[in-house]
C-alpha positions, 0 to 999 in steps of 0.5 A: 345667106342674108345680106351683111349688116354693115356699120361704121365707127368713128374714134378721136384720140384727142391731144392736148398741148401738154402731150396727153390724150383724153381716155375715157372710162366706160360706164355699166355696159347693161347689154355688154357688161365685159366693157363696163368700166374700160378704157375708151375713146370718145366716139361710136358708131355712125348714124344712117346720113352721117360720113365719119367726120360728122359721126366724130364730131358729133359723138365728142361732143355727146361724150365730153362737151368738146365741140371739135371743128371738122377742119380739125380733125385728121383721119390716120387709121381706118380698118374693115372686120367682118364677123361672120357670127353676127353677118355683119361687117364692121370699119373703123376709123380712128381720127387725131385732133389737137384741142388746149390742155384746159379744155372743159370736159363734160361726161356724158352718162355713158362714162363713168370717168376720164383722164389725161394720159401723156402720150408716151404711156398712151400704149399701156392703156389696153385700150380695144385691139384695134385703137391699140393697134391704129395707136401704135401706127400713129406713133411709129409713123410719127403721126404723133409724138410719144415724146415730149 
């Protein structure tokens, strides 16, 4: 067996002042069309050189105009998967940032649309398992507040 393909993945549920977080909606995904028009984060995978911090940053400002500083930024959730099919080993990390609730938000072409959801509904979204998931755990661990 060949060596496993190993990638790393950054997400950042940014909350604004109001208590929402900023969800995306994904654009036509040509080489995975079952994620097309889903619910997202702003986010993606980690380039060679780069730590999570960096890719995060650097992926929400690609994706929404928001330029996020590093010091704003809160790792709270990391998870490995391997997927035996494709040999490749996958960690996530999902990263908390407060930004002002009249934020300018920029889309880049690989989203179609983005909304503000108010915390407390953020759990209804369906987002991917794991930001489900790393969501759930944020908010039972008080991380952040699904209250007002």
């Amino acid at each position: 067996m060949n060596n496993p393909i190993i990638e790393s993945v950054a997400k950042a549920l940014l909350v604004n002042s109001k208590n929402e977080a900023l969800i995306l909606t994904l654009g036509e995904h040509k080489q995975r069309p079952e994620k097309s028009y889903k619910p997202d984060l702003p986010g993606g995978l980690v380039d060679p050189g780069e730590n999570e911090h960096e890719a995060v940053i650097r992926e929400v400002a690609e994706e929404t105009g928001i330029l996020v500083q590093h010091g704003a930024l809160k790792m709270v959730y990391s998870r490995t998967e391997f997927f035996k099919d494709e040999n490749k080993s996958v960690t996530k990390h999902l990263f908390i940032a407060n930004v002002p609730a009249d934020i300018d938000v920029t889309l880049s072409w690989e989203h179609s649309d983005y909304k503000w959801v108010p915390l407390e509904s953020l759990q209804n979204t369906k987002l991917r398992s794991f930001y489900d998931e790393a969501i759930g755990y944020c908010i039972s661990n008080n991380l952040i507040s699904a209250t007002p």
